[in-house]
C-alpha positions as MATLAB code, in Angstrom:
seq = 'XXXXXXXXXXXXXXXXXXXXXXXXXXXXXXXXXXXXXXXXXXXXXXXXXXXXXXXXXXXXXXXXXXXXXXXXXXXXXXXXXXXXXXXXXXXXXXXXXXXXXXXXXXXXXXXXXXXXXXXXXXXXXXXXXXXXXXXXXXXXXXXXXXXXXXXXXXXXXXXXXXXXXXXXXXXXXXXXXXXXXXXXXXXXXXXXXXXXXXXXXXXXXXXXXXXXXXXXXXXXXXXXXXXXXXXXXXXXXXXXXXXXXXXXXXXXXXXXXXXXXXXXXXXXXXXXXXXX';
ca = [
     -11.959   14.943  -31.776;
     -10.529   13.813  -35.452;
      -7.559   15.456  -37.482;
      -7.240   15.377  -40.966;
      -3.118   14.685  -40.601;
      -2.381   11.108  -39.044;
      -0.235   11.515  -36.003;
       3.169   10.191  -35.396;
       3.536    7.306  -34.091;
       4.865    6.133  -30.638;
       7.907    4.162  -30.937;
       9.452    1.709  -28.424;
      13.429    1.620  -27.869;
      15.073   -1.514  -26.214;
      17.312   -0.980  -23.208;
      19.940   -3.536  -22.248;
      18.109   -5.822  -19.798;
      20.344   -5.379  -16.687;
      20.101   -5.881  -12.785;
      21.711   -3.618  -10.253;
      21.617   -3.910   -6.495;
      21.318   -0.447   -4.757;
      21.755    1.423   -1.532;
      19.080    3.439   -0.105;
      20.158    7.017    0.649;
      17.588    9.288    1.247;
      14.298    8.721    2.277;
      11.464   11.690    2.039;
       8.080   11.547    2.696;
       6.647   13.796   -0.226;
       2.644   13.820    1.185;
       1.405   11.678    4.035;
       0.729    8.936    1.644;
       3.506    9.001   -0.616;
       7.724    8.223    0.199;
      10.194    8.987   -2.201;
      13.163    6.634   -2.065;
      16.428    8.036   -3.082;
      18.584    4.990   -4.210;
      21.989    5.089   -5.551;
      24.963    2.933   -6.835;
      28.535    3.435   -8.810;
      26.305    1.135  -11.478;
      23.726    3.356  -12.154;
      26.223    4.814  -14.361;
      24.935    3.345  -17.355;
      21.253    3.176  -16.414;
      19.379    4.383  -18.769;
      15.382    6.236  -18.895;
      14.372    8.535  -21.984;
      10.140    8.436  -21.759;
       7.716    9.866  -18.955;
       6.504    6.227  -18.143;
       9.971    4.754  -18.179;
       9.769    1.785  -15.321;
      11.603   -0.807  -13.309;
      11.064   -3.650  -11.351;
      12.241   -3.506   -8.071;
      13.169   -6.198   -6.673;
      12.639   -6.905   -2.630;
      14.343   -8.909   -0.023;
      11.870  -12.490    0.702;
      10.741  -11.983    3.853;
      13.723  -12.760    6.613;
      16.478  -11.735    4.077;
      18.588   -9.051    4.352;
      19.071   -8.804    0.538;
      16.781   -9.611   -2.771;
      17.210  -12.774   -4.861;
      19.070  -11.598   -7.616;
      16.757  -12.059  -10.941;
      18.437  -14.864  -13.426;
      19.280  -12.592  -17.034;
      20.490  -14.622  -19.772;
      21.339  -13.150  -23.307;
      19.235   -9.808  -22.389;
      16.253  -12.326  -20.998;
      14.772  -12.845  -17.928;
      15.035  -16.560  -17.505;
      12.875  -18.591  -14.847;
      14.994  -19.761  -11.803;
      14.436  -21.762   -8.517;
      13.962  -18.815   -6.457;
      12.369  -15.890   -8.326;
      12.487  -12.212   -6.571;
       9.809  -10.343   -5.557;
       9.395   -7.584   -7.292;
       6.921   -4.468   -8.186;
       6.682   -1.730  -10.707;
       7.747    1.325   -9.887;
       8.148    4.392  -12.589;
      11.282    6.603  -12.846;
      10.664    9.343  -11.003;
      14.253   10.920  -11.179;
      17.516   10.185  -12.492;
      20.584   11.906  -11.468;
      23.363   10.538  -13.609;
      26.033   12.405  -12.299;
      25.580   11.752   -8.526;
      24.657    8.134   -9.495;
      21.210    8.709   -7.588;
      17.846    7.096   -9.133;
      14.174    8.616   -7.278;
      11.358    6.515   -6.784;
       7.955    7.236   -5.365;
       5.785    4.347   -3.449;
       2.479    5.246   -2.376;
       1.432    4.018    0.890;
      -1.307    1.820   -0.084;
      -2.447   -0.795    2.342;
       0.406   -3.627    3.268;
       1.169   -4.801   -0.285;
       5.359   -5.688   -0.282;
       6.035   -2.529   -1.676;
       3.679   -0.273    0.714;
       5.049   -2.411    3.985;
       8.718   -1.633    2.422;
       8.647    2.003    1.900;
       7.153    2.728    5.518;
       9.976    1.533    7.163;
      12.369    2.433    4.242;
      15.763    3.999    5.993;
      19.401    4.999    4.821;
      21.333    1.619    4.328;
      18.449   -0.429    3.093;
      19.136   -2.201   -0.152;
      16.974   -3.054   -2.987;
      17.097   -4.510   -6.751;
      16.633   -2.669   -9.418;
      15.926   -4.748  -13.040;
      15.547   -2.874  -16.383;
      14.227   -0.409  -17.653;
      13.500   -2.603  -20.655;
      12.293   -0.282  -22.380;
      11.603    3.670  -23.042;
       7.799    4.246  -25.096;
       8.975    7.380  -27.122;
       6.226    9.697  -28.129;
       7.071   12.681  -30.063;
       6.098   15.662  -28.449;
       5.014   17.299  -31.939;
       1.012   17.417  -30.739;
      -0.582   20.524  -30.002;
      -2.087   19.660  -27.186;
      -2.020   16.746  -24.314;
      -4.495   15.192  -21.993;
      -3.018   14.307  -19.066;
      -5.035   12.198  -16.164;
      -3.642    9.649  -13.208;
      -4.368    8.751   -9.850;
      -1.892    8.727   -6.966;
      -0.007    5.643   -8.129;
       0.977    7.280  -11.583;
       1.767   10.665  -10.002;
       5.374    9.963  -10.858;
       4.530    9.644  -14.719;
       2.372   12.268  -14.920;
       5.100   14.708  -12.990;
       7.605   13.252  -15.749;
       5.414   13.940  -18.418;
       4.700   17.853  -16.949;
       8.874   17.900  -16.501;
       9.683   16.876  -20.081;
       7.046   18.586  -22.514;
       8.274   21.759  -24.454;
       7.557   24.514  -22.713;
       4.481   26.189  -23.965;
       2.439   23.710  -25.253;
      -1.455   23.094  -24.052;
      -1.418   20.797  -20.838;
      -4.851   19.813  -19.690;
      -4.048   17.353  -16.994;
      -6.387   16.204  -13.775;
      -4.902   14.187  -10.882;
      -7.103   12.204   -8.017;
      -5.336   12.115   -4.575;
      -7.360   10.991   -1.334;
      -7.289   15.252    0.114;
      -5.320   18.224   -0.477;
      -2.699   17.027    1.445;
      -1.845   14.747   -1.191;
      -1.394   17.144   -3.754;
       1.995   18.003   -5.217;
       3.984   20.550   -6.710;
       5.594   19.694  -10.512;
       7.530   21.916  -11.896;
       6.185   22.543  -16.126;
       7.403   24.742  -18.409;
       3.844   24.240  -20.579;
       0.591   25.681  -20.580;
      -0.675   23.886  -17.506;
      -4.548   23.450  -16.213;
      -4.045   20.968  -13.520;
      -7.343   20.252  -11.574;
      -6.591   17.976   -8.415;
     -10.231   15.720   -7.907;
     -10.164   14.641   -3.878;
     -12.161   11.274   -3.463;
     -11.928   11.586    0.426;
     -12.704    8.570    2.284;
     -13.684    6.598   -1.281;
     -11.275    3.539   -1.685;
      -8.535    3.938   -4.382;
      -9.859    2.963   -7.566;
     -13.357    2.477   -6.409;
     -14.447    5.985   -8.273;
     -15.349    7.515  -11.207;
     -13.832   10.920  -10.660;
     -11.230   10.346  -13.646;
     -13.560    9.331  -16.170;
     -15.807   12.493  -15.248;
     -13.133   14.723  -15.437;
     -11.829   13.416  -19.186;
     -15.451   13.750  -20.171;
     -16.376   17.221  -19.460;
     -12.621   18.603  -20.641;
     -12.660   20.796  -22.948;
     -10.211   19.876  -25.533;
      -8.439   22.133  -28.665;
      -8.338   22.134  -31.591;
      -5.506   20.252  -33.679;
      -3.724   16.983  -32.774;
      -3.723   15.726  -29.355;
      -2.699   13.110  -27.456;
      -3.797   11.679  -24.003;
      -2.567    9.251  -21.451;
      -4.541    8.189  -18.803;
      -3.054    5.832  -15.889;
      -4.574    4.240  -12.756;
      -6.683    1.016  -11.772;
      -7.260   -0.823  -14.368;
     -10.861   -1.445  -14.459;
     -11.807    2.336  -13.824;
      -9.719    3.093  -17.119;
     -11.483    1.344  -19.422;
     -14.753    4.004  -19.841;
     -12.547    6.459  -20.722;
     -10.137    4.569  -23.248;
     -13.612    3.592  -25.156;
     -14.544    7.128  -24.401;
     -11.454    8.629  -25.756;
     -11.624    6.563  -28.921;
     -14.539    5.788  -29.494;
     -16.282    9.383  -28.944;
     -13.806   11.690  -28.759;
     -12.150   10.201  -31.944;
      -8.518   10.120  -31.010;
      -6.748    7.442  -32.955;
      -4.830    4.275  -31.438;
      -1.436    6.556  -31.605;
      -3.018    9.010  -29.898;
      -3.622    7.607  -26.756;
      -2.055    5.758  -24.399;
      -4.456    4.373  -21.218;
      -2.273    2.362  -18.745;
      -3.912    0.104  -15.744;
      -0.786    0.191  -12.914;
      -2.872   -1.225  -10.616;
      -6.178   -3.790  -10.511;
      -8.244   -3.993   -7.101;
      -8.268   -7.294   -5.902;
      -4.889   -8.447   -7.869;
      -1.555   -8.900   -6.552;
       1.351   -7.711   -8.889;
      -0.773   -6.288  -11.368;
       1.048   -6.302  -15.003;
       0.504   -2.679  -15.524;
       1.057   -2.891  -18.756;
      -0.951   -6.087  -19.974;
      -3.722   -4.088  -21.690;
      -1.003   -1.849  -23.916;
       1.824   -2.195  -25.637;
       4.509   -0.236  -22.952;
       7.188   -2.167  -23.261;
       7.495   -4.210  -19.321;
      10.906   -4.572  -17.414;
];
């Protein structure tokens, strides 16, 4: 789909580059396969998050440590060190500046360091948190958004639902494993949200997205669309989305969190998100 107008484009503001070491307080298991981790800290004071894909790098404890090797910053840079931590993405799922509380939601998802972590997670606990390094700003001026993720980007795509003006046309689809891995998001927009259950399919391993984006029927006007998931099931639909649906480079944003196969993943290596 083409517009005559060019779309604004997405800008990218710096954070401070900053490490903070936090205390779990809350741990809630929003579906069976999914824990949200309720973390807090006097120095979340100044944290800052702005964008629907804003994300840190958490940083865990090597294995027989009670706390996480704290990441070397120099000048606002990461700097190599001895000992690195070991650390994960994770996106923002909720920030609570007042009570000094920061959300994040880690899917369950075999017994990766993050996975292993968050099933045991308790009160107490203690983890890293570096950045966010960065916020990708994109100015809600569209008329209309394509929204798509699997379970691992289920905390972007519930920011993105929480923080578009209220009214405008939502078209978003979301693969979980079964109903029981839906959730609720709270949207002030003009929401279709289809939930697509792969059932006993492996995470990443289907095409369900890419169907989906391909038989939506999309407005008129200028839209934008972000897609996020495994990697290599993304790309079909970011040729797809550019190449047949005609959406220019501004106007979409398709983010690989995950690769099967791939420790650590750079979720971002593919696009220009800004990393932690």
């Amino acid at each position: 789909m083409t517009t005559e107008t060019a779309p604004p484009r997405m800008r990218i503001v710096r954070h401070p580059l900053r490490y903070r070491l936090l205390e779990v307080k809350r741990v809630h298991r929003v579906t069976p396969g999914t824990v949200r981790v309720t973390l807090g800290g006097e120095s979340l004071e100044d944290f800052h998050e702005q964008a629907p894909t804003d994300h840190v790098k958490v940083c865990f404890a090597h294995p027989g440590d009670a706390l996480p090797v704290e990441p070397v910053v120099v000048d606002d840079t990461w700097m190599d060190a001895p000992v690195e931590p070991v650390t994960r993405d994770y996106t923002v799922r909720h920030y609570r500046r007042d009570a000094r509380e920061l959300d994040i939601d880690m899917v369950l998802h075999g017994t990766g360091v993050g996975s292993t972590w968050a099933a045991a997670a308790a009160p107490g606990m203690r983890l890293g948190i570096l950045g966010p390094r960065g916020s990708e700003e994109v100015p809600f001026v569209h008329d209309w958004y394509l929204l798509a993720a699997e379970e691992t980007a289920l905390p972007a795509l519930g920011r993105w639902l929480e923080m578009l003006p209220a009214g405008v046309r939502v078209i978003a689809f979301a693969e979980v494993p079964g109903p029981a891995d839906e959730q609720h998001f709270g949207t002030a927009t003009d929401l279709t949200l289809t939930w697509l259950h792969r059932g006993d399919a492996a995470p990443g391993s289907t095409d369900l997205l890419e169907r989906a984006v391909r038989a939506a029927d999309l407005p008129g006007g200028t839209g934008f669309a972000w897609v996020a998931g495994e990697a290599n099931s993304l790309r079909p639909i970011r040729r797809h989305l550019r190449n047949e649906r005609g959406l220019g480079k501004d106007q979409v944003d398709v983010d690989g969190y995950w690769k099967r196969g791939v420790v650590n993943h750079d979720h971002h290596e593919d696009e220009h998100t800004p990393h932690a």
